[in-house]
N, C-alpha and C positions, 0 to 999 in steps of 0.2 A: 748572593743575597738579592732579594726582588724589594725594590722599591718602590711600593704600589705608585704612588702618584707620578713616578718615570715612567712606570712601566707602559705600553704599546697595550688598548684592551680589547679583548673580540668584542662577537656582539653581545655578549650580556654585561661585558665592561668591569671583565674578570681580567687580571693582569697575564698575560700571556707571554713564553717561551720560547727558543726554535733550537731546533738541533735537524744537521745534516747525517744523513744516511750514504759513509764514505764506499760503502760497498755500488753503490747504484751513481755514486758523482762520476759525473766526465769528465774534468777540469777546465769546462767552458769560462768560467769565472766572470760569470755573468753575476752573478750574486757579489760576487766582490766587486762591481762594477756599481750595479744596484745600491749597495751599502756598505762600504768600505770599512764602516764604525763595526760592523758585525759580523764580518765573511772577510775569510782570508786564505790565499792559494798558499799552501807550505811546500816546500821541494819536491814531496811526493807528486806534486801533479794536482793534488786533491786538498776541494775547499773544504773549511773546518771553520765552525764558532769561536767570535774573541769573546771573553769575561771584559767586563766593566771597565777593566783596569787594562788593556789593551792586549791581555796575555792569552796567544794562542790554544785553544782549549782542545787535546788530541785525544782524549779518551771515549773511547767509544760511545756513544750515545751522549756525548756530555752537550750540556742543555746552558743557552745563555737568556738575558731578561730580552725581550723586545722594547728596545726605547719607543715612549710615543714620539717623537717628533721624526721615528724613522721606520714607522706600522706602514706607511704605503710602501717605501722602498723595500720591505724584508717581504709583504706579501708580494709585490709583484715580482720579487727573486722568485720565491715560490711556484709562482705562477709560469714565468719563463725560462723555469730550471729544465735544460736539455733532458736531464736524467731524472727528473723527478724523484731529488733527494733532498727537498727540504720541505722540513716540517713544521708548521705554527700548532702551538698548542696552550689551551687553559692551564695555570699553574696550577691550579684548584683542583682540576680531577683530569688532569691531560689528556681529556678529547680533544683532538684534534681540530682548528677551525681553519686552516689554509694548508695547502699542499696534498700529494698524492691520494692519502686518509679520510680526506675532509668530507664529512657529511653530505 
């Protein structure tokens, strides 16, 4: 559940999402480094999205809120992902606004 006024907002100040792409993670765990509230290395090796509530979220493509008070640390994960497997996106119509995708 997206809590707009928690939520992390792109640039149109649309509440925004990430989910990693475990096919393409390294398990650099730079993103879990970056923001521990959000990324998390599991025994496979490979990072993966926490939910709200701190519970490791391993389904494919599953998607968590981006807290605002932690929008720079999740894009610069993005940003300094070895593998270029993480994705920010609008909740609204999930175009992409940070990571490999991104306009």
């Amino acid at each position: 559940m997206t809590v707009q006024n928690e939520a992390g907002t792109g640039p149109e100040g649309d509440p925004l999402e990430v989910w990693i792409d475990q096919d393409l993670c390294t398990g650099d765990g730079i993103c879990a480094q970056y923001a521990p509230e959000v990324f998390e290395l599991d025994i496979d090796g490979l990072a993966y999205v926490k939910s709200s509530d701190d519970e490791l979220l391993q389904a494919p493509g599953a998607t968590t809120p981006v807290p605002l008070p932690l929008l720079r640390d999740v894009v610069d994960s993005a940003k300094e992902c070895p593998g270029d497997c993480i994705h920010v996106r609008r909740v609204s119509d999930s175009v992409e606004v940070y990571g490999p995708d991104a306009a």
